[in-house]
N, C-alpha and C positions, 0 to 999 in steps of 0.2 A: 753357442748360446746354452745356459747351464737348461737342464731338462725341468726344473719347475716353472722358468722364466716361459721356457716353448710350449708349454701345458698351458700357462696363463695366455698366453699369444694364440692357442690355437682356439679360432672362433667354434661358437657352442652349435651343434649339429641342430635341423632345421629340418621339418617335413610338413607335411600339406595339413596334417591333425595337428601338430602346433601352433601352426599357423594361423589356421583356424580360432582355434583358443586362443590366441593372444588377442586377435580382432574382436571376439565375443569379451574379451575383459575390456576391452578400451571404448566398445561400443556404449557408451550412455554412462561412462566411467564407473564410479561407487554407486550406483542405481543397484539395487535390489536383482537378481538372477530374474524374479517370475514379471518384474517389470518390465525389463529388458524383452524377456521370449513373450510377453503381450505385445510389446510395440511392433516388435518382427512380425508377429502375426497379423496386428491389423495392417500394414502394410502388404504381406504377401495377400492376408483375403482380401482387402480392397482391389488389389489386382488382377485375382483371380475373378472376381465379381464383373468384372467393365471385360475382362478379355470373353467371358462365358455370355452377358449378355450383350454386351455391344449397345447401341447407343440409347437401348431402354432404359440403362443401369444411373443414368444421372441423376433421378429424384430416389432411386436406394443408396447407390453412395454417399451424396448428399446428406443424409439424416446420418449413414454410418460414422461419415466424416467428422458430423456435428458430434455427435456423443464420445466418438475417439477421442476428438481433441478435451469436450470436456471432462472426460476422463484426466485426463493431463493438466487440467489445471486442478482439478481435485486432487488428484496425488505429489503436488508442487514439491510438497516435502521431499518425497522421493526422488525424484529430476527437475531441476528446472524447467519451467514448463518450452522456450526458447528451443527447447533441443529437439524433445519430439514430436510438439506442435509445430517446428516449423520442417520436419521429414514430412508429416499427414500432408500440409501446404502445399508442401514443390509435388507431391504424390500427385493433389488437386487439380496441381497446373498440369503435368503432364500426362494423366489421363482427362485432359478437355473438358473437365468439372466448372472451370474458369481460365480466362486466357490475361497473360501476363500484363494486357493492353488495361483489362477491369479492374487488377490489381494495381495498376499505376494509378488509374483513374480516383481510385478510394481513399488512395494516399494523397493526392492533391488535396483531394478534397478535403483532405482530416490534416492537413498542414500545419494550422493554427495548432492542432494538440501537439504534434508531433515536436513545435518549437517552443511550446509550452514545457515540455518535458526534458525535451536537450539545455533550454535555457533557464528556467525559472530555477528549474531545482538546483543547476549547478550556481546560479548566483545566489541560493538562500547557504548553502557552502560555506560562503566566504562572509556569510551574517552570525554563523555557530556560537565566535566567541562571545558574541552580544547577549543571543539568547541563554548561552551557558550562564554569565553572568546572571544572568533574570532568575532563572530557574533556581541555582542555587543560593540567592540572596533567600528567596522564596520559602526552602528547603528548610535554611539555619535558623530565620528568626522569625518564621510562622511559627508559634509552639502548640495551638490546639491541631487535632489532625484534622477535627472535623472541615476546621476553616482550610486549613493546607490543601487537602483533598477538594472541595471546592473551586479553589484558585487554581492549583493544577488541571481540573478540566475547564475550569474558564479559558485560562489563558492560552489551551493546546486548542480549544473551539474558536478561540480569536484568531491565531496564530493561523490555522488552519483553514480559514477564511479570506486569508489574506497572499498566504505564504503554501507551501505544498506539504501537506500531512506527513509523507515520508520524512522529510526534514524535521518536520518537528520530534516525529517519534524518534530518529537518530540523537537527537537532541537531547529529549530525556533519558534514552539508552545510556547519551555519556555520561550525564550525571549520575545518575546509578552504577554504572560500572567505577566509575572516579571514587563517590562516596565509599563503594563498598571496597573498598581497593585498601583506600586509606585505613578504612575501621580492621580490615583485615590485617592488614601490615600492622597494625598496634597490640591489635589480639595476640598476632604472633611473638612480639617481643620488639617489632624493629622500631625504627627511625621512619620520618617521612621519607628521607634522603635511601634509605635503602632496597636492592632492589628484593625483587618476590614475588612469587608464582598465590594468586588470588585462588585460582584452581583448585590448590592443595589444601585442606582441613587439617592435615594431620600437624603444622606447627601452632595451631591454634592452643589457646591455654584450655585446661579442661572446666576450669567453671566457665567458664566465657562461652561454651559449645550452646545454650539454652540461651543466650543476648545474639548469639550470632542468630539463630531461628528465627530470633523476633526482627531481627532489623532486616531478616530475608522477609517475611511477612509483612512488613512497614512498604517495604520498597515494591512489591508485589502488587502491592493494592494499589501506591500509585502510580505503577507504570502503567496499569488498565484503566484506572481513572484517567490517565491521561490518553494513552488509546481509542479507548471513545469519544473522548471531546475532540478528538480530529476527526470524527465524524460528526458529531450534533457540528459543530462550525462548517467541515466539507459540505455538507447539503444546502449551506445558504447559498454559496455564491459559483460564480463559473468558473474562477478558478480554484475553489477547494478541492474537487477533485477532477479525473483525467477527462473524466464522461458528462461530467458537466459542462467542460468547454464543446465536445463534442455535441449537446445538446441548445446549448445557446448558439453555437453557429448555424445548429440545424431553423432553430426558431429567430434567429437574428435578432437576439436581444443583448444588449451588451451589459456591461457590470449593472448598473442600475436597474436596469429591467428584469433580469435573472433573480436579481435579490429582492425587489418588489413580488414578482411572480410568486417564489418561493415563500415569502417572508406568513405566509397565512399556516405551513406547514412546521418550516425551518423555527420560529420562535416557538410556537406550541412544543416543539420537540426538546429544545435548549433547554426549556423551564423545567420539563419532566426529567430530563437524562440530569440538570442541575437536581431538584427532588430525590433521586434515586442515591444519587451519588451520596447525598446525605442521610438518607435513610437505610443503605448500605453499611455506612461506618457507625451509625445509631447502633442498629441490630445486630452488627456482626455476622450477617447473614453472609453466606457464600465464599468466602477468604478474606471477607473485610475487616476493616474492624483495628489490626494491630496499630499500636501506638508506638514511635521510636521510643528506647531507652536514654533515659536521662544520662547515664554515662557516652552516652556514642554521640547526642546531643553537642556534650562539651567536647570531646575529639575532633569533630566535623568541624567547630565552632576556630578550633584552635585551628585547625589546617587552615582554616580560610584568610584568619588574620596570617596566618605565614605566609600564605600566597600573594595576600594582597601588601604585604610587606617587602617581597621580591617583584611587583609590577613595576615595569619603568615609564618612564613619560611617555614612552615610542607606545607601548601597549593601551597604555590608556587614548592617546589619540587617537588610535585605532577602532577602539570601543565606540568613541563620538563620531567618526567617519562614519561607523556604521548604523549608530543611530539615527545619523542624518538622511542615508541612503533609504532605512527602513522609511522613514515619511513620506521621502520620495516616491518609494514603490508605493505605499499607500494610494496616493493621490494621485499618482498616474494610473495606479487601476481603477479608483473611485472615477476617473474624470473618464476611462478610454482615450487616453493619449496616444496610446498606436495597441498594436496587438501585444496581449501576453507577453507571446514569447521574446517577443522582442523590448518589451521593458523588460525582461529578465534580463534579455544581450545588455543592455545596456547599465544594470545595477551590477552585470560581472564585470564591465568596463569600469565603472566609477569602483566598487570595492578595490579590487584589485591595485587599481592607479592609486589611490588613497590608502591601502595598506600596506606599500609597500613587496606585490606578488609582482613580481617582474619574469620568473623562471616559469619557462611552457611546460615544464613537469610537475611543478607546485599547481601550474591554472590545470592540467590533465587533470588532474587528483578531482577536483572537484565535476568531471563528468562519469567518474565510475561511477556513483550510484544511479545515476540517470537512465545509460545507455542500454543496458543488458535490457530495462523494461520500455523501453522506446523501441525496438527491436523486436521485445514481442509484442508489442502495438502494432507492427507493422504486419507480424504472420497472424494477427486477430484479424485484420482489415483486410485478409488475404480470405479466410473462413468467411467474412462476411460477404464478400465479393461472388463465392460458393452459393452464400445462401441466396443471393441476389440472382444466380446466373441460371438457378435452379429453381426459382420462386418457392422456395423452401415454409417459412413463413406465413405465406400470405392465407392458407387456409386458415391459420391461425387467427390472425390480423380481421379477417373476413367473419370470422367467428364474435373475435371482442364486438367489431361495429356490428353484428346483429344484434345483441344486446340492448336493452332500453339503453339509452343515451347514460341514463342516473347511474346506473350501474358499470360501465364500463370501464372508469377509471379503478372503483373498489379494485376490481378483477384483474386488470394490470399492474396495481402494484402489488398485489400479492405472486405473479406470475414472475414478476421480475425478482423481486425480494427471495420468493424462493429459489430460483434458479442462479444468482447471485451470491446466496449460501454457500452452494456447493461447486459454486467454479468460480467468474470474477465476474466483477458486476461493472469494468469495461467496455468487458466483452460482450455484457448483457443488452447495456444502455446500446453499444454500438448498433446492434445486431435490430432491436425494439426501433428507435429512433430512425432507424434510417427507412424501415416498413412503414414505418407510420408516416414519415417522411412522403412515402409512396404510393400511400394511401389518399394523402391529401394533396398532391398533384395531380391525379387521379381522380379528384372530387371526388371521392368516397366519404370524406371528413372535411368537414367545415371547419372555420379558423378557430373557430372560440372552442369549440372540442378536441382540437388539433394542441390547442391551449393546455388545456384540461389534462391530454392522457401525456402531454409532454412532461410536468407536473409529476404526473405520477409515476412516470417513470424514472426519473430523478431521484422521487423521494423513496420507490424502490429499489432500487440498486444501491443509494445509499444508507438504507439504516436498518431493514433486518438483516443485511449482510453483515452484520459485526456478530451476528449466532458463530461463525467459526472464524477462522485464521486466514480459510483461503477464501473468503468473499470478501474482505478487508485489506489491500495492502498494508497499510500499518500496521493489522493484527500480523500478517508474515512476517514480515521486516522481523518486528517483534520476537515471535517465535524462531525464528534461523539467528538469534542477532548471537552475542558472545554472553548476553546478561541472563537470555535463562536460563539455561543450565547453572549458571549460578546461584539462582534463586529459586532452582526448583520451579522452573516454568515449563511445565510439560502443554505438550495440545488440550489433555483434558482437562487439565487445572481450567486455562485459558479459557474452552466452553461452559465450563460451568462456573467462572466467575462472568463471564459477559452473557451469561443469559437473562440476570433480572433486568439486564439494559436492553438485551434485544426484547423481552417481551414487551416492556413500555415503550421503548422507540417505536414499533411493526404498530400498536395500540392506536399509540397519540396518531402516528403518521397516518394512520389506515382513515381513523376521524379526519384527521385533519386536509386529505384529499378529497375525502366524502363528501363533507359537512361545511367545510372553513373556508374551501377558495370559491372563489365565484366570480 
């Protein structure tokens, strides 16, 4: 063997300090160094804690546990929260914090969300090309922004009522990423037909560099307009969002009664967050305000007649399948024809058959975005289970009901709202709900109060959570997606264009639990 070939053959020498270092790189992968040596730490002090005290140590673990983990959905950004929430978890279990039998138990019981989420969202999947359709007819031949911006959060607050927020924000994500793709590739010189890195500025023409700003600022404004309207729509119903179904099972109200319940909160809120939205692109206030350019106008305009010039028959039926399906779902949720998730199973059975998806890697495709956050459903209800095993809470709990009756909903939704801010508001509703739950088994709480803080906790966890990225799924989705960096969508852009909506959403809603349900 020639001597360079036996040099390449010969394996790279290997010690206990490399070793080492390889396992600290793969540990929590591209995570941050001081994230990494934080997790290691709360792990080794939780351990150090339960081996020093011994079986006192369960209501100090317990709170450590709590804040560990929400730590980890604050810094989401950094790791997915999946990874080191569910090391804190199995830590849980096997220091006797919670035993696996409690964890199972939480999971039953949270079933309905759990096939809400495996199934609704992978069948709203194979609804994309419909809503793409919608969106961008919407896009082209709306020309005032004021009205566009309007209808874009109307219809992601419809959509989002009916269908799952994630989906809908992936939705306009592709529309934005599509539009600005196209306008890019023209700026640049090309063809539709030709390929090109949207990434790159540098083939861009040099007057074109101050139209391209503006149609990054056009598009900004309404991917957050749109954003929030999947929450003013998520807080109506039980399945706009994850913890809404979680809170209608707990209160046994089905679609009708959720949206009754709500509707004294849910509509005051629509009206403002619709007001806002308009009085945002008036004033220009906070990133609002841009209007597309008349040349990108006719570009967009012209891509679309060429698209729709290359649609075949096969495609457009496709479109009407899925139209058909949409009503379907409608009115099977309007009626409660069986659970959620299970008219989900059933719209991925009808799309599918009717669109012609025959291939089990084409129907796969459609549970990536589901599963990673099902998963970490599963190590939240694992935390809860902690806080249950350790009556973590109930001081808390015992605190709200000392309070005059009138008062104690105000105080709950702002408990939840805030703490929903800066972690997920899941994981809030989970945690609230299921105390309160245990409260009023317990005859601590009467129905119609039981009523009341249910109410509010709903309407907390869902709408001053849109102040950041990480109380909000959609605002993450958003943030980690491919389109901001495109558009110059950093985090703090983000908080400070969705603050004039958080302070009127937390406003209207605070009134509207107070003052409006009865």
């Amino acid at each position: 063997m020639p001597h360079d070939q036996a040099t390449l053959a010969t394996p790279r020498p290997s010690s206990p300090r490399l070793l080492l270092g390889g396992a600290f790189r793969n540990f929590l992968g591209n995570s941050p160094i001081w994230y990494k040596i934080a997790i290691l730490a709360f792990l080794v002090f939780n351990a150090l804690c339960h081996w020093s005290l011994g079986e006192q140590s369960g209501t100090l673990l317990g709170w450590l546990l709590l804040g560990q983990f929400i730590f980890t959905l604050a810094m989401a950004l950094k790791c997915y929260p999946l990874l080191p929430g569910g090391l804190l978890a199995l830590q849980a279990v096997a220091l006797g914090l919670t035993s696996p039998e409690s964890v199972l138990g939480e999971v039953e019981h949270n079933l309905a969300v759990i096939l809400l989420l495996m199934f609704m969202v992978a069948g709203i999947y194979f609804m994309k090309n419909l809503l793409l359709f919608t969106f961008t007819k919407l896009l082209i031949h709306v020309r005032s922004k004021y009205l566009l911006s309007l209808l874009f959060s109307v219809m992601a607050a419809f959509l989002s009522a009916f269908l799952d927020a994630l989906t809908v924000t992936a939705v306009i994500i592709a529309i934005a990423v599509g539009f600005y793709s196209v306008y890019h590739k023209v700026a640049s010189g090309k063809s539709y037909d030709h390929n090109h890195d949207h990434n790159d500025d540098a083939p861009v023409r040099a007057e074109l560099r101050t139209e391209l700003d503006d149609f990054r600022a056009f598009l900004r404004s309404l991917l957050m307009h749109g954003a929030v309207g999947t929450a003013l729509g998520g807080v109506a119903t039980m399945v706009g969002e994850p913890q809404n179904l979680l809170i209608a099972k707990e209160m046994e109200w089905g679609f009708a009664d959720f949206y009754l319940n709500m509707l004294p909160v849910s509509l005051p809120v629509l009206v403002a967050g619709l007001l806002t939205c308009l009085a945002l692109e008036k004033l220009q206030w906070f990133g609002y305000g841009a209007a597309m350019p008349k040349t990108i106008r006719k570009i967009l305009k012209d891509y679309d007649h060429y698209k729709a010039s290359k649609r075949t028959n096969r495609e457009r039926a496709q479109l009407i399948a899925q139209a058909l399906v949409a009503v379907f779902l409608v009115t099977a949720l309007a009626l409660h024809l069986a659970e959620v998730g299970l008219i989900g199973l059933a719209v991925i059975v009808l799309l599918t058959s009717f669109n012609g998806v025959s291939d089990e890697h084409q129907i796969g495709k459609a549970f990536q975005e589901a599963l990673p956050f099902t998963a970490l459903l599963v190590v939240f209800f694992t935390v809860v289970s902690v806080i249950h095993s350790q009556h973590l809470f109930q001081p808390f709990i015992e605190m709200v009901l000392a309070q005059p009756a009138e008062g104690q909903a105000g105080l709950l939704f702002f408990a939840n709202g805030l703490l929903s801010a800066i972690s997920d508001n899941v994981f809030v509703a989970t945690v609230y709900i299921s105390e309160l739950k245990a409260a009023f088994l317990r005859g601590d709480l009467g129905a119609e109060q039981f009523r009341l803080l249910a109410i509010a906790v709903n309407a907390g966890t869902n709408l001053p959570s849109v102040a950041t990225p990480n109380g909000q799924a959609a605002f993450l989705f958003l943030l980690t997606s491919a389109i901001a960096p495109l558009l110059r969508l950093s985090y703090g852009r983000m908080v400070i264009m969705a603050f004039p909506y958080a302070v009127v959403m937390t406003v209207v809603g605070y009134l509207g639990v107070t003052h409006l349900v009865s």
